[in-house]
N, C-alpha and C positions, 0 to 999 in steps of 0.2 A: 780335271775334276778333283774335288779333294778326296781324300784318303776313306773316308765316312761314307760315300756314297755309295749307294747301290744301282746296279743296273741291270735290268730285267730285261729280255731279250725270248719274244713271242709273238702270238695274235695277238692283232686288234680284228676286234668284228664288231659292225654291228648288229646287236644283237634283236630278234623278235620275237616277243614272248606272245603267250597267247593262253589266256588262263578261265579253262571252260568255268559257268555259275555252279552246272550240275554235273552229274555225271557223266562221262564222255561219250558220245554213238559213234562208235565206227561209222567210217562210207555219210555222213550226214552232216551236216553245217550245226554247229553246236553255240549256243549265244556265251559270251565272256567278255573278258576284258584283254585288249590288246593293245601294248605297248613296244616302242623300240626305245634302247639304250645302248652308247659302247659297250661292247664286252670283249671276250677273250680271254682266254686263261691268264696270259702274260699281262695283257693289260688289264686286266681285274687285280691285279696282285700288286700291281705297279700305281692305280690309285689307291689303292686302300693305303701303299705306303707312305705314299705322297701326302696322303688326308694324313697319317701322322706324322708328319715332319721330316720326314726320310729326305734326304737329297737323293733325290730317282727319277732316273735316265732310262730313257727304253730305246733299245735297238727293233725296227720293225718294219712291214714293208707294205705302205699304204697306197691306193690307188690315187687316179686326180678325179675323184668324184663327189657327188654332194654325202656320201657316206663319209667317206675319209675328209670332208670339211667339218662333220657333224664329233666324228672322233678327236679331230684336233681342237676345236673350243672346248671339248671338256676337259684334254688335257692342259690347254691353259689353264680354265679355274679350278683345277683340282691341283696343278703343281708337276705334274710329269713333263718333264723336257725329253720331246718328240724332234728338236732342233735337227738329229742328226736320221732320220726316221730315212726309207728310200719312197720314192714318190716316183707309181710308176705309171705311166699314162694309157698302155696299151693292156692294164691287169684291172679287175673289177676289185677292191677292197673285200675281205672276208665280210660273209654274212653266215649269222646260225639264228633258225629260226629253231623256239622253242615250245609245245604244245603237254600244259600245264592241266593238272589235276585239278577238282575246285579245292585240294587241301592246297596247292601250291607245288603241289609234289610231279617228279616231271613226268609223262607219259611217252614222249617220242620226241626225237630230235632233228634238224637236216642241217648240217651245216656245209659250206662253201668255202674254201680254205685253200683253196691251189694256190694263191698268191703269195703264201708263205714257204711256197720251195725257193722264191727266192731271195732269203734272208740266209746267205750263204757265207760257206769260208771267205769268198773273196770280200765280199761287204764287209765282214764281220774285222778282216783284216786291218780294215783303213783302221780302226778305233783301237788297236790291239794296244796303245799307250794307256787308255783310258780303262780299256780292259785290265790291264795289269795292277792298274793303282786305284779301281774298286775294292772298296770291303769285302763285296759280296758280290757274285753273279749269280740273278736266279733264271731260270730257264723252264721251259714246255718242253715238251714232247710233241706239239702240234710241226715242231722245226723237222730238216729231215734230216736220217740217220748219217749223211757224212756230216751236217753242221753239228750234230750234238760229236760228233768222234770228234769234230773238229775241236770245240770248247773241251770236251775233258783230255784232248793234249796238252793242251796250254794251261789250262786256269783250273783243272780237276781237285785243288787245292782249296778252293773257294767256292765250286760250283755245287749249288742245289737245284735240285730238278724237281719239276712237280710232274705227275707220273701222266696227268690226265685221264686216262681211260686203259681202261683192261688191255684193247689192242694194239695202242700209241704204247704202252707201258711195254712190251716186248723188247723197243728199240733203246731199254736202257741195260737191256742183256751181259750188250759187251761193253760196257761204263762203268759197271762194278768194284773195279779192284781201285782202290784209293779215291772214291769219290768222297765226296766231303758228306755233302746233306742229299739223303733222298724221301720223298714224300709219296706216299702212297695210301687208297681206301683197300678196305679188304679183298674185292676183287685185284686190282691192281698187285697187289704184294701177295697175294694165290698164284698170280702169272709170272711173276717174279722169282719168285722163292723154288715155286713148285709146290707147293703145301698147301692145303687146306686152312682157309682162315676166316672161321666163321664163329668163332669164340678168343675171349680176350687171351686165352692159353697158347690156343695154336698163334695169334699175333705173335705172342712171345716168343715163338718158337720161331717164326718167320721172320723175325726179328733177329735173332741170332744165327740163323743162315743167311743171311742176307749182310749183316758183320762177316761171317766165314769168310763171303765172297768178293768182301773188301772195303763194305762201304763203311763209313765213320760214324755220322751220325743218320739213327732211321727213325722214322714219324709214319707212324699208320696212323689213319682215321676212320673208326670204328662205329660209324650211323650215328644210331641212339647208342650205343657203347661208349663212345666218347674218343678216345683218342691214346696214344701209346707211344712215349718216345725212348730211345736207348742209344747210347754213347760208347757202350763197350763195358764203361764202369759198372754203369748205373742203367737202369732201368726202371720207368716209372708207366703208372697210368691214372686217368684221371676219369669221371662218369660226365655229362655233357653239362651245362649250366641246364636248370631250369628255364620256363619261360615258354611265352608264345611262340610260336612257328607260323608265318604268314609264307614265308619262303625257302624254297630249300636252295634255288639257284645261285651260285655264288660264295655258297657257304664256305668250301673247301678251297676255294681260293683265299677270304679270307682268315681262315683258318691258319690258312700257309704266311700268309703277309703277319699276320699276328707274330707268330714262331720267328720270321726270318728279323725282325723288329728288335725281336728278345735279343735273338742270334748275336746280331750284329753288335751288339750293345752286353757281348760274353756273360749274360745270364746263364743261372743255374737251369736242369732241367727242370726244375717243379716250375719256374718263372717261364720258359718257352714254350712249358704246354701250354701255362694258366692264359698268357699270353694268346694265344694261339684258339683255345675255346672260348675266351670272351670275345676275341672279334667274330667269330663262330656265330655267338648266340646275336651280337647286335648283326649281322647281315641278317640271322633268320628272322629280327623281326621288324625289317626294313622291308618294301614291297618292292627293292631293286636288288640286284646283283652284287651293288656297292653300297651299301649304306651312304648317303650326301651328309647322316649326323658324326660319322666316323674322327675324330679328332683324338690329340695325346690326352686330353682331360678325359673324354667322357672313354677311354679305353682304361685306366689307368681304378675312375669310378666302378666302373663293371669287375674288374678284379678284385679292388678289396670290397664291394659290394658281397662277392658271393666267396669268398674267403671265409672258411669255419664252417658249422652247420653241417647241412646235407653236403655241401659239395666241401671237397679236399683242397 
């Protein structure tokens, strides 16, 4: 692979959304709209970077089923090379069903996700060439705790994590000390840190305990707060774009693909937030996971779009 590329290494699921008209009734059949789409944290991150031009490769481990047929044509037209993907006949491919507010906003979740224990050191080894000579490795937390010990042995130099979830986010505990890029929302970096992070102050603060304990660069995502990045130097924060909200699913993946875009391409930090909340605002107001309008023009418009003004 050449030198530029990035390679993402997580779930693929597909994903089922389920997005009540009215207000939800427990215990009751609720009428809405229900769709399915790939997703995954990994693989959410991994098109969005692809839809901008990224050379991105995804390490991943997909069943032989009509799901994992459904996940690989999208990675064709979207541009993610799945070529080296594992394909395993006796695993069901992940699924996460999702059960959606009528703001869009999520209510309850189930996901299916055992097939991802075995996206292991040994797999992981055959590619350690390709690994070596990526830009960038970003990674989940959906992996399990010896594959992540396993990548910040080797590649801790280039490896960005995205935290996933408050409970998944525990297993970056012992990752810490010289890891490159970690991403986290405010629950996530509360479990983290140990601190309280429910104002843009205490981020900051968690922010810099979280440098203490080794890591290089950190990216909190703060809801409607917006988001908070710090390098050691420097420390910035930025309030979210305006704009509609159809969707919140998704967001923080591309949020992260946004950032790691900048990243890779050694932007300053005002550029890898800005980066990072515009694709932010076009996932919210796309009615999928991945925005399909995602491209380097129309990312590029959205930033100097809301440059000045209200937003910073």
């Amino acid at each position: 692979m050449h030198k530029t590329s990035i390679i993402v290494i997580g779930a693929c699921n597909l994903d089922i959304y389920a997005t009540s008209s009215a207000v939800l009734i427990p215990a009751d059949s609720n009428p809405g709209l229900v769709y399915t789409t790939p997703g995954g944290v990994g693989r959410n991150i991994a098109e969005n970077l692809a839809r901008l031009a990224c050379n991105t490769k995804m390490l991943t481990a997909l069943g032989q089923d009509a799901f994992a047929d459904a996940i690989i044509r999208n990675a064709e037209s979207s541009g993610i090379d799945l070529s080296d993907a594992l394909r395993l006949p006796h695993f069901s491919t992940s699924v996460y069903v999702c059960i959606n507010k009528p703001d869009g906003d999520i209510e309850v979740a189930v996901s299916d996700m055992d097939i991802c224990k075995q996206i292991s050191p040994d797999y992981l080894e055959r590619y350690s060439d390709q690994l070596s000579n990526a830009a960038l490795i970003v990674t989940e937390t959906n992996l399990t705790q010896e594959t992540l010990n396993y990548l910040c042995s080797r590649y801790q130099d280039k490896l960005c994590i995205d935290c996933v979830s408050v409970a998944k986010s525990k297993k970056t505990l012992s990752l810490l000390d010289g890891l490159y890029c970690l991403k986290a929302n405010r629950g996530e970096a509360a479990a983290i840190s140990g601190m309280s992070v429910t104002t843009e102050a205490e981020a900051r603060l968690a922010a810099e305990q979280l440098h203490r304990a080794g890591v290089q660069l950190v990216i909190i995502t703060l809801g409607e707060d917006g988001a908070l990045i710090s390098d050691r130097q420097q420390m910035l924060s930025m309030p979210l774009m305006p704009g509609e909200t159809k969707n919140t699913s998704g967001c923080g993946d591309a949020f992260f693909a946004g950032a790691i875009v900048a990243l890779s391409r050694q932007a300053d930090l005002k550029h890898i937030l800005r980066s990072g909340l515009a694709m932010s605002r076009l996932c919210a107001e796309a009615c999928n996971a991945v925005s399909h309008e995602i491209c380097p023009e129309l990312l590029e418009k959205t930033i100097q779009n809301y440059q000045g003004g209200l937003w910073q």
